[in-house]
DSSP file (Angstrom, degrees, kcal/mol; ACC not computed):
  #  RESIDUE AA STRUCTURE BP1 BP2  ACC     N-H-->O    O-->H-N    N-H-->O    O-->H-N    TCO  KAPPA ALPHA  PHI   PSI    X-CA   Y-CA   Z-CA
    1    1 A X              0   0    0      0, 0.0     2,-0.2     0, 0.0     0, 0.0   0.000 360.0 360.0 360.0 120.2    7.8    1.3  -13.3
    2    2 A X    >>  -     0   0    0      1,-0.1     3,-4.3     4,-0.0     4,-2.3  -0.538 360.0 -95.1 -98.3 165.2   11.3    1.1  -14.1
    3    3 A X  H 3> S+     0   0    0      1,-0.3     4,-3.9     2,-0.2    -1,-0.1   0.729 120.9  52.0 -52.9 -37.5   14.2    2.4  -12.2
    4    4 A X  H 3> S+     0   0    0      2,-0.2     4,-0.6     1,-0.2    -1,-0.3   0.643 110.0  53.5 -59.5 -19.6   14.4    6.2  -14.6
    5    5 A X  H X> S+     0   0    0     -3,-4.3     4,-1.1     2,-0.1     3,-0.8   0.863 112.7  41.4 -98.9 -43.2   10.7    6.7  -13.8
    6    6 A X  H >< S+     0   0    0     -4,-2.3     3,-1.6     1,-0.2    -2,-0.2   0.984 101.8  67.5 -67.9 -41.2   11.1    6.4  -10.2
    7    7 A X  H 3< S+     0   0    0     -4,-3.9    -1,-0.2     1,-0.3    -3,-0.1   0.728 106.3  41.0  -1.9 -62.0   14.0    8.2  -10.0
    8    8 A X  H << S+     0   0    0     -3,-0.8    -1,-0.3    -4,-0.6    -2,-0.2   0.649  82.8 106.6 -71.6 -23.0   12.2   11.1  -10.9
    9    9 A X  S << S-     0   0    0     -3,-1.6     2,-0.1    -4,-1.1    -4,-0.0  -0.368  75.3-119.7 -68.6 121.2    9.0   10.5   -8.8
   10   10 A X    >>  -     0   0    0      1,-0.1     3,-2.0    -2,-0.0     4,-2.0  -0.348  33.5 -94.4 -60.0 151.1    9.3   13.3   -5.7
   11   11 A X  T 34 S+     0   0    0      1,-0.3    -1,-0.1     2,-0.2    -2,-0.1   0.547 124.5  53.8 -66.2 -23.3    9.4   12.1   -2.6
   12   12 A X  T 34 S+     0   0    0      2,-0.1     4,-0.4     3,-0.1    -1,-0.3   0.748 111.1  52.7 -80.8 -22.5    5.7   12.3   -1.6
   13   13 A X  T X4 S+     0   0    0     -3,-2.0     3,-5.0     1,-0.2     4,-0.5   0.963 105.1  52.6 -94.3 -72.3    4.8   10.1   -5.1
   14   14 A X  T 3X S+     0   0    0     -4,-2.0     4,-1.7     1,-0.2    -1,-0.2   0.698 109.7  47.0 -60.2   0.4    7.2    7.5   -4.2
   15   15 A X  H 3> S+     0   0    0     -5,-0.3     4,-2.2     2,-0.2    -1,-0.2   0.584 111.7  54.1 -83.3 -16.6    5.3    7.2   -0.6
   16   16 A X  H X> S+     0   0    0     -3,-5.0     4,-1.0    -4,-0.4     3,-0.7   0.925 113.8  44.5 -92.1 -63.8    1.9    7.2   -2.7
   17   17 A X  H 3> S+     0   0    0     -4,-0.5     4,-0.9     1,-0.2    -2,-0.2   0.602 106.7  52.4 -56.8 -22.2    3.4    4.4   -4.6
   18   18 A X  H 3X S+     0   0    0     -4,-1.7     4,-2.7    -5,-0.3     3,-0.3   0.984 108.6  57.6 -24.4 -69.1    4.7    2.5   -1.9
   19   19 A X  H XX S+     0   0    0     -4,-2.2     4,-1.9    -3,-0.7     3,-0.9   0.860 105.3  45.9 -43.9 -66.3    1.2    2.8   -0.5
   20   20 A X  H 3X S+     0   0    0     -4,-1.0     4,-0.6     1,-0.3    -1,-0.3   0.689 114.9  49.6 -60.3 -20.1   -0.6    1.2   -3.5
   21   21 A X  H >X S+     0   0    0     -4,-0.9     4,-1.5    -3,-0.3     3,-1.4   0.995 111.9  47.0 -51.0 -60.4    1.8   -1.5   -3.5
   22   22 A X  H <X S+     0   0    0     -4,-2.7     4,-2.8    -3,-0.9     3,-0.3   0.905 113.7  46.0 -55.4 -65.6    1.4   -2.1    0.0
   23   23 A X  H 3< S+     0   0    0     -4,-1.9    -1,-0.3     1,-0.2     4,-0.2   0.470 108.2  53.9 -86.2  13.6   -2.3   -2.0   -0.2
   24   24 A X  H <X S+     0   0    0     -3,-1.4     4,-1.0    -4,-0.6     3,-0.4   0.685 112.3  56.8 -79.0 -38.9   -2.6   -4.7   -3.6
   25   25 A X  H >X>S+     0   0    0     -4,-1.5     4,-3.0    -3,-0.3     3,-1.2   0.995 107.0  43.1 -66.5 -59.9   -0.3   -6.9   -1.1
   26   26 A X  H 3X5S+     0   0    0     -4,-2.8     4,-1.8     1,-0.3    -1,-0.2   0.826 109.8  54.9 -64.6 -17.7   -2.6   -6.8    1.4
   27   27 A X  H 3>5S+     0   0    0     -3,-0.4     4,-1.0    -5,-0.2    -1,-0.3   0.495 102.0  57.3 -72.6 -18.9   -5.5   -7.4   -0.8
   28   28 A X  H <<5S+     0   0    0     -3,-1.2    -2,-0.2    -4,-1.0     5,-0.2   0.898 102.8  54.2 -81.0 -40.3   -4.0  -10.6   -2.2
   29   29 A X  H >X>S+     0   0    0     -4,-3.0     3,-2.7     2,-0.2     4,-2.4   0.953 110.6  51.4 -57.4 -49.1   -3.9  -11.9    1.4
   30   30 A X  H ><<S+     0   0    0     -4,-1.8     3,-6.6    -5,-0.6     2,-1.8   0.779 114.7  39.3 -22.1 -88.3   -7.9  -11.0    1.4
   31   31 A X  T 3<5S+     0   0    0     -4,-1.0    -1,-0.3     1,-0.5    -2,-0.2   0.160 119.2  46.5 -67.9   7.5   -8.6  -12.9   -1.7
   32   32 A X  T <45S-     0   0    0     -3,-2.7    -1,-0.5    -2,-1.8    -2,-0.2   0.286 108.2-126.6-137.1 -20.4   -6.2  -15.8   -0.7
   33   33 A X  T <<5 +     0   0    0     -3,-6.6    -2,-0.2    -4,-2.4    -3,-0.2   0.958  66.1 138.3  60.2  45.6   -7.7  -15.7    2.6
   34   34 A X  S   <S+     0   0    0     -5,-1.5     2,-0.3    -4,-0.4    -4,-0.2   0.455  83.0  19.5 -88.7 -14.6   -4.1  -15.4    4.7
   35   35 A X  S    S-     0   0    0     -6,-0.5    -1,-0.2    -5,-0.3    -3,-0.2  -0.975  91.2-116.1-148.8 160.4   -5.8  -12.9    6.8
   36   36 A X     >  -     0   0    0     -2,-0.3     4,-3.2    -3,-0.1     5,-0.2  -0.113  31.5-101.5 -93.7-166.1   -9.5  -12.1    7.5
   37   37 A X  H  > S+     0   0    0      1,-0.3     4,-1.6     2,-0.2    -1,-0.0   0.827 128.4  54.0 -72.9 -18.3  -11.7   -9.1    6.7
   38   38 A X  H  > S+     0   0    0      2,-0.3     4,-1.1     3,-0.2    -1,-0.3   0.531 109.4  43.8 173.1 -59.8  -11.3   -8.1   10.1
   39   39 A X  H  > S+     0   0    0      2,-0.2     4,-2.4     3,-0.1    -2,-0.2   0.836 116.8  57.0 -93.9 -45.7   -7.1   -8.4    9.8
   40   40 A X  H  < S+     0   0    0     -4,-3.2    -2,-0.3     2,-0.2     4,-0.2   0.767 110.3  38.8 -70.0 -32.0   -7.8   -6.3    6.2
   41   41 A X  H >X S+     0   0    0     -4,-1.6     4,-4.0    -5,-0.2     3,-2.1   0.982 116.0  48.9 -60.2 -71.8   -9.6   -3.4    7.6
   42   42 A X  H 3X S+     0   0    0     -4,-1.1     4,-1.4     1,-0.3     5,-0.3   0.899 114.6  39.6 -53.0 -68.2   -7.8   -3.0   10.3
   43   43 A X  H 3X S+     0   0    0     -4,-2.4     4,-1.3     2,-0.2    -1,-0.3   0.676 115.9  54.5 -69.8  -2.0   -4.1   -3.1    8.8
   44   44 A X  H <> S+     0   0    0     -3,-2.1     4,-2.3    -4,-0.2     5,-0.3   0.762 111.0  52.9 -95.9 -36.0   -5.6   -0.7    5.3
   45   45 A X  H  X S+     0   0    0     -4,-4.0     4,-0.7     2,-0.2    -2,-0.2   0.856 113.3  36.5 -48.5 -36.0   -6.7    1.6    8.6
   46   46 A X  H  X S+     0   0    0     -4,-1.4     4,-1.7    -5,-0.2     3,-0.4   0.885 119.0  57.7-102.7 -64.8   -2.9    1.6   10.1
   47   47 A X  H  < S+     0   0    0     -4,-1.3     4,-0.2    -5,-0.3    -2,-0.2   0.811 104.6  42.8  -1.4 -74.1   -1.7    1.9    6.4
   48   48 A X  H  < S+     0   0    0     -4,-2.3     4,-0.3     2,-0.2     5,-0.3   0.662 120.5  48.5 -91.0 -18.3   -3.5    5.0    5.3
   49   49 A X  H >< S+     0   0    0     -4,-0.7     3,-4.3    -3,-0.4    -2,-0.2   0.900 112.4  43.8 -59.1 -71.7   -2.4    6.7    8.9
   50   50 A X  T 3< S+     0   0    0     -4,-1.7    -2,-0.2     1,-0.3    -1,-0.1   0.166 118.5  40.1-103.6  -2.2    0.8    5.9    9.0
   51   51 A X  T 3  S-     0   0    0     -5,-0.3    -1,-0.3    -2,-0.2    -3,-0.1   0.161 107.6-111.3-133.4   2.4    1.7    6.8    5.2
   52   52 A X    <   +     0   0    0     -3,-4.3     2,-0.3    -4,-0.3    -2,-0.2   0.734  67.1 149.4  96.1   1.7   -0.6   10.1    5.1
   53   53 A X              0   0    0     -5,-0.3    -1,-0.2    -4,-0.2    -2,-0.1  -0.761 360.0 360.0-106.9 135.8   -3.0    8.4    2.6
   54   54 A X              0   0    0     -2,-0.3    -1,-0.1    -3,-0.1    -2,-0.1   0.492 360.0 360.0 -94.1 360.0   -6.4    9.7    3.0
């Protein structure tokens, strides 16, 4: 997404895109095994409080 399409993006869509950033990052630690399932659950749990996402 380049800088003119976020731009536009309201304030609640750039927090829904944060989130999906946020939670491909934390899925790469999965899959790389930098944290366990256990560490992945837990912090996609605190995530989707803490950013509204249901």
């Amino acid at each position: 997404m380049d800088y003119q399409e976020w731009s536009r993006l309201s304030y609640s869509k750039k927090n829904h895109q944060l989130y999906l950033s946020q939670k491909e990052t934390l899925k790469k630690f999965l899959e790389r095994n930098a944290i366990s399932r256990a560490q992945y659950e837990k912090s996609l749990h605190d995530l989707t409080v803490k950013m509204h996402e249901s």
